[in-house]
Backbone bond lengths (Angstrom), bond angles and torsions (degrees), N, CA, C in turn:
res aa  C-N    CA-C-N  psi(-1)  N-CA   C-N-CA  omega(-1)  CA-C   N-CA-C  phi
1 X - - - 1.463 - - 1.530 111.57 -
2 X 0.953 117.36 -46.27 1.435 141.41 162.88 1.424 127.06 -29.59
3 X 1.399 105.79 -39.20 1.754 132.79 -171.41 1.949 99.04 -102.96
4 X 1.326 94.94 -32.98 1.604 94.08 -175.32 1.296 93.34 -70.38
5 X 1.589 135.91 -68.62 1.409 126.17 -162.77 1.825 113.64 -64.83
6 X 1.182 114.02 -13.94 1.741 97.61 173.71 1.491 93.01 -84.35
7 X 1.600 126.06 -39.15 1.374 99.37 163.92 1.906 152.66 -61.18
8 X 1.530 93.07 0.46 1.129 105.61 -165.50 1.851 83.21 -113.20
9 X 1.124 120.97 -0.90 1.740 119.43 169.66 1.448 117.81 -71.69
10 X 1.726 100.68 -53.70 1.220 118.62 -177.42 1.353 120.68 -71.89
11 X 1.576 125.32 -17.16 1.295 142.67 -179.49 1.552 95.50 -76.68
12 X 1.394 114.06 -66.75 1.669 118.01 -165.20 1.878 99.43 -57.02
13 X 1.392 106.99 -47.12 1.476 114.12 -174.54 1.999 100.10 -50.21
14 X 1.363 114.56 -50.48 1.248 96.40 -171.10 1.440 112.43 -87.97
15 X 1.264 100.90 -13.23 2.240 88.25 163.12 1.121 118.71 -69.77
16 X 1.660 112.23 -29.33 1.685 109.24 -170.40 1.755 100.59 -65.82
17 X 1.658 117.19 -46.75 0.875 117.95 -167.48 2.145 114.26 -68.71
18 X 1.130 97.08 -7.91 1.522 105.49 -175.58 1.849 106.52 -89.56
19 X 1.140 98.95 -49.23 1.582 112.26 175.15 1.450 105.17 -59.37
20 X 1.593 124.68 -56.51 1.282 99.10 169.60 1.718 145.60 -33.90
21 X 1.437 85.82 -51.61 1.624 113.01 -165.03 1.758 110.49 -83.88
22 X 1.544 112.63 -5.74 1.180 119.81 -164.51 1.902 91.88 -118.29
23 X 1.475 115.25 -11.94 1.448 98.15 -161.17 1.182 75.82 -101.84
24 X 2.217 105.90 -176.15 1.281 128.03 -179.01 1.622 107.27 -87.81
25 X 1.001 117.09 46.07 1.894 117.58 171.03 1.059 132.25 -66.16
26 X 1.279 104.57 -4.85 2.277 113.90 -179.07 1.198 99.21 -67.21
27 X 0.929 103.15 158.29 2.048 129.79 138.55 1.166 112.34 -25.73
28 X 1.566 123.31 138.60 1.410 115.42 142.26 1.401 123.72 -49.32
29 X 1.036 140.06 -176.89 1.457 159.10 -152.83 1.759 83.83 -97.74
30 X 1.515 115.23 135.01 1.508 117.00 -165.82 2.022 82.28 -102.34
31 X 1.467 102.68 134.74 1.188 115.25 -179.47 1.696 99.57 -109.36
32 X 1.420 131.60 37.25 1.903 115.58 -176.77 1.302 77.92 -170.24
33 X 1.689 98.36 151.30 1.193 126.58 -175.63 1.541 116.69 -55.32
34 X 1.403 116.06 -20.62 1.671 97.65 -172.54 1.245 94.88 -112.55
35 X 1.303 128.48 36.07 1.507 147.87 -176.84 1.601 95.02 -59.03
36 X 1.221 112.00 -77.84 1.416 131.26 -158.05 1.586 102.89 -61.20
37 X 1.515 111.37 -40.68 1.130 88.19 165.90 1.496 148.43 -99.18
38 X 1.029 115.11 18.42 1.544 140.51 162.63 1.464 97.10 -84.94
39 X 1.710 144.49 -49.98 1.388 124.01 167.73 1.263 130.08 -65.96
40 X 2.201 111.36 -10.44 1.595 85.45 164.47 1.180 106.84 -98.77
41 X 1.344 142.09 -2.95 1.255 138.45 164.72 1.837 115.48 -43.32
42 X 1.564 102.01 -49.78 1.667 112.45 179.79 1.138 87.98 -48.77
43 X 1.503 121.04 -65.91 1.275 129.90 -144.46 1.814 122.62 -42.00
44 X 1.688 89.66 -57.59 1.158 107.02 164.36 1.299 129.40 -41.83
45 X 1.312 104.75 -58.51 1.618 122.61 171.31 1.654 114.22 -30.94
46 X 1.510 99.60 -54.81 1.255 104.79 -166.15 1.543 125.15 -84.53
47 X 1.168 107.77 -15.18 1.467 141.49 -175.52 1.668 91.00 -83.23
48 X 1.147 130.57 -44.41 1.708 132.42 -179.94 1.492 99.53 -88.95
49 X 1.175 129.71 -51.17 1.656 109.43 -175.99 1.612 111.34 -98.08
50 X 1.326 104.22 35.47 1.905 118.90 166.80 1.489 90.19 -112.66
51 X 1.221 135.09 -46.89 1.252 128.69 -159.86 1.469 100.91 -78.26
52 X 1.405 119.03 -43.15 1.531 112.29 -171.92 1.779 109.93 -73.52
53 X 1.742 110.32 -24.26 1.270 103.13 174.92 1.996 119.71 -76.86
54 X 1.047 91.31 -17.17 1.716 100.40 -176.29 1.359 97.08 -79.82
55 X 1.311 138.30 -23.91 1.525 137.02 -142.74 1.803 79.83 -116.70
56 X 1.136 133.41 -43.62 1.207 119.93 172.88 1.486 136.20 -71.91
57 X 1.339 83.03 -19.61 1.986 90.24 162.02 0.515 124.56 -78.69
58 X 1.527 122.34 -28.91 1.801 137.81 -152.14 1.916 84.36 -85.39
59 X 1.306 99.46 -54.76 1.847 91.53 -173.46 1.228 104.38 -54.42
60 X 1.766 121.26 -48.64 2.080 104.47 -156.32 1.687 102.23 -70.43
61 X 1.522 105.39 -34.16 1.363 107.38 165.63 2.081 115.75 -41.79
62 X 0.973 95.52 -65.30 1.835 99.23 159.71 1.177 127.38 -26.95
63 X 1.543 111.90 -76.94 1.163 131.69 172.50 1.249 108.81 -29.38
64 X 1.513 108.85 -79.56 1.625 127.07 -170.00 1.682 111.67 -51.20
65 X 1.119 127.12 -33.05 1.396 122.80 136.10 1.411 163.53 -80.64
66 X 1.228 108.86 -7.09 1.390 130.20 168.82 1.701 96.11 -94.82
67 X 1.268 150.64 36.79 1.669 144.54 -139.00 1.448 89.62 178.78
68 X 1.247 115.83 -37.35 1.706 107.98 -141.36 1.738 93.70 -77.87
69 X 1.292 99.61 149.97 1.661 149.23 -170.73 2.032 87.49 -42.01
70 X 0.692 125.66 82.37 1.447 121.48 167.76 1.700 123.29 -78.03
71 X 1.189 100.18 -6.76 1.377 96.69 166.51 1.495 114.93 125.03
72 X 1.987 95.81 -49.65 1.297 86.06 -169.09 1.810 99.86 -107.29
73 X 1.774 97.45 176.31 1.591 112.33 -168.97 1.498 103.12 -58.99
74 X 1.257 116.92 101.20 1.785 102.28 150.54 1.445 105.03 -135.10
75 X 1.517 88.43 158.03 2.014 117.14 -169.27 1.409 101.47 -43.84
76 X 1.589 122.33 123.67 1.544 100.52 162.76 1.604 119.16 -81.69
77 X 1.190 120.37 158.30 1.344 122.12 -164.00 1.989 89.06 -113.93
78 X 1.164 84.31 136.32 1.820 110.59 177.79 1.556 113.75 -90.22
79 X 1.154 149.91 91.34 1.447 134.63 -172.39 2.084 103.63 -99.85
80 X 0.963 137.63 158.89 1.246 154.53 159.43 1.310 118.66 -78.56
81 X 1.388 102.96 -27.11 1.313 95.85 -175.13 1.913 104.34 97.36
82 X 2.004 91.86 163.41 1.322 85.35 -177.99 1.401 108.67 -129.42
83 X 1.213 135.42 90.77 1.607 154.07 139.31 2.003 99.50 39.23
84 X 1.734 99.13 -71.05 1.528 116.39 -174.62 1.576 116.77 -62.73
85 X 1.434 103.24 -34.59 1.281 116.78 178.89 1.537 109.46 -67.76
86 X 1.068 102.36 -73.10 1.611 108.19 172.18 1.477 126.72 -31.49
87 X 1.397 118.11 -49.25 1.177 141.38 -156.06 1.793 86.62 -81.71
88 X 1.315 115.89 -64.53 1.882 116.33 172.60 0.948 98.31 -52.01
89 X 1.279 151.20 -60.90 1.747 131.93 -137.34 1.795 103.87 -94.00
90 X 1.735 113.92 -28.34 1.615 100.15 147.89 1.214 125.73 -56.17
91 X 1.679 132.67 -55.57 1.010 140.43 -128.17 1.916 74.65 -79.17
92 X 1.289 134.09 -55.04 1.530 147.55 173.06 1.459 111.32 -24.03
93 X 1.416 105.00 -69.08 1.245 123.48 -176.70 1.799 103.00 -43.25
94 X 1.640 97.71 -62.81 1.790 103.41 -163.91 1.638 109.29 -67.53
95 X 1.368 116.47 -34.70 1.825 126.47 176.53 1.555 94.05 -53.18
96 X 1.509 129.52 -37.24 1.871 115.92 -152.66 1.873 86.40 -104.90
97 X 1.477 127.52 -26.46 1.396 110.34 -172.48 2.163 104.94 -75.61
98 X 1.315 87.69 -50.49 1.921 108.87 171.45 1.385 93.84 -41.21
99 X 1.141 121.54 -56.28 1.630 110.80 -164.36 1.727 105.65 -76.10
100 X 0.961 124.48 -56.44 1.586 115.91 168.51 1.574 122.43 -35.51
101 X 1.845 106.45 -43.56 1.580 91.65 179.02 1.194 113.01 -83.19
102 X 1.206 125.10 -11.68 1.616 121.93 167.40 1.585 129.57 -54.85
103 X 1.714 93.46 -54.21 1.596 106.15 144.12 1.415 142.23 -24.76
104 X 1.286 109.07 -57.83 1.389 135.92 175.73 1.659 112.99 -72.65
105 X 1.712 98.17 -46.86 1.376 104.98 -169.20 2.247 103.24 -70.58
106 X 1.447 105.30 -18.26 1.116 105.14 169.83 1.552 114.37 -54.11
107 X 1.514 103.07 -71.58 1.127 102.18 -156.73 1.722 111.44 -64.40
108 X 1.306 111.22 -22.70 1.871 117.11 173.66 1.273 89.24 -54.38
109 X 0.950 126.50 -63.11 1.813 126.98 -164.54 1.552 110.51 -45.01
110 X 0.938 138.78 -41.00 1.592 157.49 179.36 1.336 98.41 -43.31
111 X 1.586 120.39 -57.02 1.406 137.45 -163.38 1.686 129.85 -77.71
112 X 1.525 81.25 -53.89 1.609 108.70 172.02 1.527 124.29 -86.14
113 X 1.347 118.06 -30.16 1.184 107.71 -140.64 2.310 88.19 -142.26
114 X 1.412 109.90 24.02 1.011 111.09 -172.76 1.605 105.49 -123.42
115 X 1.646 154.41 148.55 0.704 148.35 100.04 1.627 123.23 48.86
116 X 1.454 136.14 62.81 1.888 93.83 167.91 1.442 131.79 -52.31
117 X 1.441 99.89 158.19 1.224 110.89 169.91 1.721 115.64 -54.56
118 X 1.267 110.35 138.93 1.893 110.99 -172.89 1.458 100.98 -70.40
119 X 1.552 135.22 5.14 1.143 141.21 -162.14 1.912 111.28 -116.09
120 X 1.452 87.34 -28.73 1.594 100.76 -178.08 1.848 120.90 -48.85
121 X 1.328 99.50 130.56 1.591 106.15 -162.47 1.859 81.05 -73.48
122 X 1.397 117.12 140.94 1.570 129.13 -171.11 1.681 107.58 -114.49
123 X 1.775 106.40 112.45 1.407 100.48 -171.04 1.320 97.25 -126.34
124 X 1.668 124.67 146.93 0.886 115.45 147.43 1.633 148.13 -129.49
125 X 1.597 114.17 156.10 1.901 109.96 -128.24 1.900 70.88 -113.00
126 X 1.694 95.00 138.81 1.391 109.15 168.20 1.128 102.05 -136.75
127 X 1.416 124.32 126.62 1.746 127.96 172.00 1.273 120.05 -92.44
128 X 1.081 132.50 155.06 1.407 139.20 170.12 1.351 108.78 -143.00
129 X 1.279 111.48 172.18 1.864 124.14 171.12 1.334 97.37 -81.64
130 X 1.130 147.57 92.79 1.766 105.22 13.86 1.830 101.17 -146.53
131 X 1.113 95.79 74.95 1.617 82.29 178.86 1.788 97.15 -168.27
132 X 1.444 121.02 165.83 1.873 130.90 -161.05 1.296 69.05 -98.95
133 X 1.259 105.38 148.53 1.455 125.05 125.58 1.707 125.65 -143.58
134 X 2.133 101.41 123.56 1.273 108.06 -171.69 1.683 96.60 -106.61
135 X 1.517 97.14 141.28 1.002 126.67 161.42 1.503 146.85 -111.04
136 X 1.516 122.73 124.40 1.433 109.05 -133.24 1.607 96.60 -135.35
137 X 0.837 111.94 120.38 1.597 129.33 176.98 1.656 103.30 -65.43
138 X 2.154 101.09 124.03 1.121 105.67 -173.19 1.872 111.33 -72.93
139 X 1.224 95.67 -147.10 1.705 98.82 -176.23 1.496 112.81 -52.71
140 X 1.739 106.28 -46.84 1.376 99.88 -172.73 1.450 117.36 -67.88
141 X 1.719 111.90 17.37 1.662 113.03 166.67 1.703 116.30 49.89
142 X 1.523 104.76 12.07 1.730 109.83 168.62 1.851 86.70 -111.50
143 X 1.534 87.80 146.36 1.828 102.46 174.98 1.637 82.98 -97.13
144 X 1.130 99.44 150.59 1.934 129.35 -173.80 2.396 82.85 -91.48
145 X 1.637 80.55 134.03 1.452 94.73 163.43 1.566 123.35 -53.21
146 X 1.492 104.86 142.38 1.894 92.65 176.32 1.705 91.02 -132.79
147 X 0.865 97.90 -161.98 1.833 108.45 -138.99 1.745 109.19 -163.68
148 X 1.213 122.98 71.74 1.361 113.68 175.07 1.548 126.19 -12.45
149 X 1.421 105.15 -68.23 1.541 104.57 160.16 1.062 148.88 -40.68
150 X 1.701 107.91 -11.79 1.380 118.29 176.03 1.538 123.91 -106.72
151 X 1.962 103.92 19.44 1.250 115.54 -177.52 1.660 122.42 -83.09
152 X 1.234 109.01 120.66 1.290 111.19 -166.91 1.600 114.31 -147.99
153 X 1.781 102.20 112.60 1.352 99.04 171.78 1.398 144.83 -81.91
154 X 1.146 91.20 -0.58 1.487 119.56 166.99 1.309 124.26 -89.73
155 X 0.920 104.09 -7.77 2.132 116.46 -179.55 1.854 86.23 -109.21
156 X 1.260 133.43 -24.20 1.330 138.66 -157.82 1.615 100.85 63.16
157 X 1.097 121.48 40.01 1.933 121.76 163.52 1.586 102.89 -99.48
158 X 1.742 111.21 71.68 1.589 115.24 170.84 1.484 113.06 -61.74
159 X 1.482 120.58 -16.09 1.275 101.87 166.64 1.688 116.31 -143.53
160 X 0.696 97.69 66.47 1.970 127.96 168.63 1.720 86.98 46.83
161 X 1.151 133.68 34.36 2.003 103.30 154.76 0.975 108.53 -65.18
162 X 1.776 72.64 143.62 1.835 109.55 178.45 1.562 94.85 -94.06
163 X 1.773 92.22 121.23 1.531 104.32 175.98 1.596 107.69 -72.75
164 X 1.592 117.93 -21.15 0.949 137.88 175.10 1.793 118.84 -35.83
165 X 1.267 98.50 -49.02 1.420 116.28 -172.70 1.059 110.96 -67.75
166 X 1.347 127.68 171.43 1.492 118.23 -163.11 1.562 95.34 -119.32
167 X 1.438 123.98 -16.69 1.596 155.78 -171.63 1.856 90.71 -72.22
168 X 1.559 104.14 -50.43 1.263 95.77 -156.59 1.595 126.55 -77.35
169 X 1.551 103.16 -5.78 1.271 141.86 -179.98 1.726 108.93 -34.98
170 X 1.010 112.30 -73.16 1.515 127.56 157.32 1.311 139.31 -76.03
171 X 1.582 106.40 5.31 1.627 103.25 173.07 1.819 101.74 -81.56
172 X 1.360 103.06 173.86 1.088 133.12 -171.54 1.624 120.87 -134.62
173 X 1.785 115.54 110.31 1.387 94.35 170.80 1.264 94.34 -122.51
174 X 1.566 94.38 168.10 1.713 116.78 -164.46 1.741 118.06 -149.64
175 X 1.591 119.41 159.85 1.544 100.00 -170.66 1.407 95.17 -112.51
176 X 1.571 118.55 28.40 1.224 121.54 177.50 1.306 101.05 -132.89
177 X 1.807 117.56 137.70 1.223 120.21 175.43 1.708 99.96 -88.90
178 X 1.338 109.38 162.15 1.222 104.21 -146.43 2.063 74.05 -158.29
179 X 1.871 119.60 126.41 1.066 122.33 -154.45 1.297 108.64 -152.01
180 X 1.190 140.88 116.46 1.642 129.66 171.90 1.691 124.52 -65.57
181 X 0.914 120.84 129.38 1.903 109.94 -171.48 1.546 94.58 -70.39
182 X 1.177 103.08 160.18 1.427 114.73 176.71 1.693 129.38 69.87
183 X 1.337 91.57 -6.15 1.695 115.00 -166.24 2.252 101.97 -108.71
184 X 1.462 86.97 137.93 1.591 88.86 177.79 1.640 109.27 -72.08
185 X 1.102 119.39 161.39 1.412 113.15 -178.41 1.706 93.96 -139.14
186 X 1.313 114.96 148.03 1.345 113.02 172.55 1.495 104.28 -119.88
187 X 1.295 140.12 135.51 1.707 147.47 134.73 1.103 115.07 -56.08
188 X 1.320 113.41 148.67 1.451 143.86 142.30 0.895 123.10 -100.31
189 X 1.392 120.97 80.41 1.565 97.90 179.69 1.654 138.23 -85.75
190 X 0.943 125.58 132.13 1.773 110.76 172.51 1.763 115.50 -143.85
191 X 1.383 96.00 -171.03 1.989 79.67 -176.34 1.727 91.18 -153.63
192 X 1.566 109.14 146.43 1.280 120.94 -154.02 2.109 86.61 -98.16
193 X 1.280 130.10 6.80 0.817 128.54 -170.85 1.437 142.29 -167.09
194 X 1.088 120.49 -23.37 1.314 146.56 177.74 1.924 126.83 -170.27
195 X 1.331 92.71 166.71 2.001 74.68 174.82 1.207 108.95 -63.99
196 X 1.154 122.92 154.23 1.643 124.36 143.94 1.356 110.38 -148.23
197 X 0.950 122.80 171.35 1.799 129.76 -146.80 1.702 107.89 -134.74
198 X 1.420 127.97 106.59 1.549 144.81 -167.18 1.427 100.54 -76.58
199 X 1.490 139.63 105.50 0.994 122.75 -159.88 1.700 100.73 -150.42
200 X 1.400 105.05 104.15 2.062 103.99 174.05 1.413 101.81 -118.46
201 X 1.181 114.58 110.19 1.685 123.74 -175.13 1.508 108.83 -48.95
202 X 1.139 98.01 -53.27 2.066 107.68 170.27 1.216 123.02 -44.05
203 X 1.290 112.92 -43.10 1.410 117.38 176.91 1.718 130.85 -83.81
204 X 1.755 96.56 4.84 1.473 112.86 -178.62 1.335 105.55 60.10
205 X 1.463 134.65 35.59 1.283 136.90 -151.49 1.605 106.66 -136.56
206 X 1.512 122.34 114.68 1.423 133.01 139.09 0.950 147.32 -145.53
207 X 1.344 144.03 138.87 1.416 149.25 -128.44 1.674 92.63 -157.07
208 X 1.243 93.12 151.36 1.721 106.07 172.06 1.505 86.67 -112.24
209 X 1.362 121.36 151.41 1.469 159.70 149.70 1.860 115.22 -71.42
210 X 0.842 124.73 82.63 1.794 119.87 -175.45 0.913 117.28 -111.65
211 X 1.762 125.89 107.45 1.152 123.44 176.86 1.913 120.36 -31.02
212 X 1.169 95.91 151.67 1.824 97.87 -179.16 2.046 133.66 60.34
213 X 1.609 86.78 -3.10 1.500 107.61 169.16 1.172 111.87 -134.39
214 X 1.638 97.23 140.83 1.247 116.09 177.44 1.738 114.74 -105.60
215 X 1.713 92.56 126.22 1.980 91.41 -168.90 1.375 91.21 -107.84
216 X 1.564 116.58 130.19 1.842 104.66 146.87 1.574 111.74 -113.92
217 X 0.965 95.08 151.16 1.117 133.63 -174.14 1.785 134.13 -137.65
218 X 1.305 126.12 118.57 1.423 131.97 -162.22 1.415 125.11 -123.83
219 X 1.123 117.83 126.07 1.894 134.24 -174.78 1.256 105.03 -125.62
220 X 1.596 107.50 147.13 1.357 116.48 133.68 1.570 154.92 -109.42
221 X 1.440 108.42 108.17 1.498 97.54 -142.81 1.523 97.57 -58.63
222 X 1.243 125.33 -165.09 1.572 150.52 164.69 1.175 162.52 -132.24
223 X 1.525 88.82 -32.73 1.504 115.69 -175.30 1.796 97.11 -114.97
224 X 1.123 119.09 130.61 1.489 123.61 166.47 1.608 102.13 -70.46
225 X 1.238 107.78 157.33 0.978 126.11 161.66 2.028 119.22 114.70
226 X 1.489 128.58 160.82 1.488 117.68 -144.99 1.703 88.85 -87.04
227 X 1.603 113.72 161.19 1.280 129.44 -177.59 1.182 107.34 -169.90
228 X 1.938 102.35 124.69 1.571 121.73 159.56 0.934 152.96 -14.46
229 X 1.207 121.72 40.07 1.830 125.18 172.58 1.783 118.04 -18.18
230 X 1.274 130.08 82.44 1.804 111.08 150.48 0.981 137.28 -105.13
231 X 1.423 113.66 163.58 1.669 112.18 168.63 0.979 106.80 -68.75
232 X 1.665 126.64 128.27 1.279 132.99 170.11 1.663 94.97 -83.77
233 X 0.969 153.46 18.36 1.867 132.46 -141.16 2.070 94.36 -161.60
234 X 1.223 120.49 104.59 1.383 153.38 -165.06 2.387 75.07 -49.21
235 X 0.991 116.21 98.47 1.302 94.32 162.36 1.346 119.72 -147.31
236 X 1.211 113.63 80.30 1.640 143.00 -171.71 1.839 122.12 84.26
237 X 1.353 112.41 -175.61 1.423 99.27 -153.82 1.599 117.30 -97.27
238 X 1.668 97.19 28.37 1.417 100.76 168.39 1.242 104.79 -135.03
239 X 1.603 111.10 45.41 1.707 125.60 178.11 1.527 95.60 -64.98
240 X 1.093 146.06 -54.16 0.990 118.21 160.89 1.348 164.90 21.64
241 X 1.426 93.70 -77.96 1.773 123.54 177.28 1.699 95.98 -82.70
242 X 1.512 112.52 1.93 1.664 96.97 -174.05 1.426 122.40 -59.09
243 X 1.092 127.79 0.78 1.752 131.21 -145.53 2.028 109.23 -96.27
244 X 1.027 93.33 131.91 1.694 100.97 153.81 1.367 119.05 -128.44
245 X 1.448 107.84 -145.21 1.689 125.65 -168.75 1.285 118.06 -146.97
246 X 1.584 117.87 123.54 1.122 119.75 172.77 1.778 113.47 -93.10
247 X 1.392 111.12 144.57 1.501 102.94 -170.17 1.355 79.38 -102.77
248 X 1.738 144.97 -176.52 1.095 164.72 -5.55 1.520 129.25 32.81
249 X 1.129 136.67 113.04 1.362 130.62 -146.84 1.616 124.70 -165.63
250 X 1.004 116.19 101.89 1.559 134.44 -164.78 1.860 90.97 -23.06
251 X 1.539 87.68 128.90 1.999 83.11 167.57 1.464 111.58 -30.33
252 X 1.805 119.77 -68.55 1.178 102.72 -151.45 1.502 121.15 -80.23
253 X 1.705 106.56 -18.60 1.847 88.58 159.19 1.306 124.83 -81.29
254 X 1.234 119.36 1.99 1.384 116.42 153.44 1.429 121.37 -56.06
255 X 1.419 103.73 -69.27 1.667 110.58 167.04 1.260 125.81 -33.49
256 X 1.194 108.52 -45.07 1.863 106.63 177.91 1.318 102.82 -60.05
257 X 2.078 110.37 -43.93 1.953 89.33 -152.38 1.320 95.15 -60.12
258 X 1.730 124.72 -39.36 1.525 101.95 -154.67 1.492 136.06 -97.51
259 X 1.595 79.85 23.40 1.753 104.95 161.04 1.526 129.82 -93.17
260 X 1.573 93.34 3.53 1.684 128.40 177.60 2.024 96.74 -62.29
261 X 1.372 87.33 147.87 1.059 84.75 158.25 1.514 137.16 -80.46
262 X 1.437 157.29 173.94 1.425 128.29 -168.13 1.786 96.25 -83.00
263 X 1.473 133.77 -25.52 1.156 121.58 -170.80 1.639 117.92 -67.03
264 X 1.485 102.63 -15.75 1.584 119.65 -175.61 1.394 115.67 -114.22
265 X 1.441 114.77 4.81 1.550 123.06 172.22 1.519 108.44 -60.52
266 X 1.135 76.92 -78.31 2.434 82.18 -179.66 1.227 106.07 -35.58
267 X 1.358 128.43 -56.87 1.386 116.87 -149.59 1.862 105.97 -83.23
268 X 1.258 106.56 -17.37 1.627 119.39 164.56 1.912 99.86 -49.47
269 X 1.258 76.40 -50.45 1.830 72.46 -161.38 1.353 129.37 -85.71
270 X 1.649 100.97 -14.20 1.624 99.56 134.96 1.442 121.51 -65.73
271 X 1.082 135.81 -34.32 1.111 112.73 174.95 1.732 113.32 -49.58
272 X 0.897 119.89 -78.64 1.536 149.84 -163.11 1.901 89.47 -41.31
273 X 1.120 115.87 -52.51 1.573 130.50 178.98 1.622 98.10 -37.38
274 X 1.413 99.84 -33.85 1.848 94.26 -167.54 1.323 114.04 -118.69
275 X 1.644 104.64 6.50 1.732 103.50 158.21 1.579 96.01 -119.08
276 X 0.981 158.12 28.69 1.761 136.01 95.44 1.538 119.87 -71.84
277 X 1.422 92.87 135.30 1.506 106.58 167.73 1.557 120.51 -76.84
278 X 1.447 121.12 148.87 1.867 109.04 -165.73 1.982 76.85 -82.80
279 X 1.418 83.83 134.55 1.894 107.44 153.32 1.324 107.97 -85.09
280 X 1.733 101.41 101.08 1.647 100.38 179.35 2.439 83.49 -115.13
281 X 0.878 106.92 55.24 1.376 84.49 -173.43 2.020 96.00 -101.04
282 X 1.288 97.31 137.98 1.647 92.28 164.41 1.517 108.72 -144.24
């Protein structure tokens, strides 16, 4: 019985490992520059805790047969264990996990915790139950003041501009992010209500939304073409309906829309919404 279950270890161990490597489990196609490196980071990851999980079956699989109950009476032997052993195969364990988050913690650092580019197109992302709203500073590249009090969904003011301002004159908000390829982009993120979580799988990209803080955060997209905005973050019972669209968009039709005037911005970007197709491929 004994010999059957390390054989039935090593069997499940090599289907799990076959089903992985044989099914469709990747990433979509990474559309932003630090794409590639956030997939060899996974990569790595998985390539080190595949090897340590195969190598641990392969032993209990061992164990459980080189051990197993043969029938006849022999002495069991008691061990303590070995102090040196232990002490190396942690010290192993913590040097290869430490070194991965360092890895990882590099490339997060790039995103979060770096400088934008002085070139980066500057947007800013306000969430609500249940829908994005980006807001985009007109030519004069100042965002117009907003004003909690002046939030109204019924006026469509999702994020309180003050018409008041003279700044706010030419901004533009929209439920479509809207991005130049090749160009840095910076976020703002915040949320008019609860967490919710900014999340485009393509873009190797997520951010939480937190009421009363403001996060930036900076990418460069790459690939033209429209892509899935969700809430990654459970935030009430029409989480659901949370979703928009990010456009991607050849420099120069970029340039034209946002030389649009703001009364002809939106309706530009419906257009454009319906000559890209959404990239849902994974």
């Amino acid at each position: 019985m004994g010999r059957a279950l390390a054989v039935f270890l090593w069997v499940m161990t090599g289907l799990s490992v076959w089903m992985f490597l044989s099914g469709k489990w990747w990433f979509p196609t990474a559309i932003s520059e630090h794409g590639p490196a956030y997939d060899q980071q996974f990569l790595l990851t998985i390539i080190v805790v595949g090897v340590a999980f195969v190598a641990a079956q392969a032993a209990l699989g061992f164990a459980v047969w080189r051990f197993a109950d043969t029938g006849q009476a022999t002495r069991a032997v008691y061990s303590h264990g070995n102090n040196r052993m232990e002490i190396l195969w942690t010290a192993i364990t913590a040097a290869i996990f430490i070194t991965l988050a360092l890895l990882g913690q590099r490339v997060w650092w790039g995103l979060h915790l770096t400088e934008a580019p002085a070139n980066a197109t500057q947007v800013h992302v306000v969430a609500q139950q249940f829908q994005w709203n980006f807001h985009y500073a007109g030519p004069d590249r100042v965002f117009g003041r907003t004003k909690p009090e002046k939030i109204s969904d019924e006026t469509i003011n999702y994020i309180g501009l003050d018409s008041d301002d003279p700044a706010a004159k030419d901004d533009t908000v929209t439920q479509t992010l809207v991005t130049r390829a090749n160009t840095p982009v910076q976020l703002t993120l915040n949320s008019r209500d609860v967490t919710h979580s900014f999340w485009v799988p393509q873009l190797r990209f997520k951010q939480d939304a937190v009421p009363g803080l403001d996060v930036k955060v900076h990418f460069t997209p790459k690939t033209v073409g429209q892509y899935e905005i969700a809430c990654a973050e459970l935030c009430g019972q029409q989480h659901y309906k949370m979703r928009a669209y990010m456009l991607v968009l050849p420099p120069e039709e970029y340039d034209e829309l946002v030389a649009l005037p703001q009364a002809q911005f939106n309706k530009r970007v419906g257009e454009l919404v319906k000559k890209y197709p959404v990239n849902t491929h994974f």
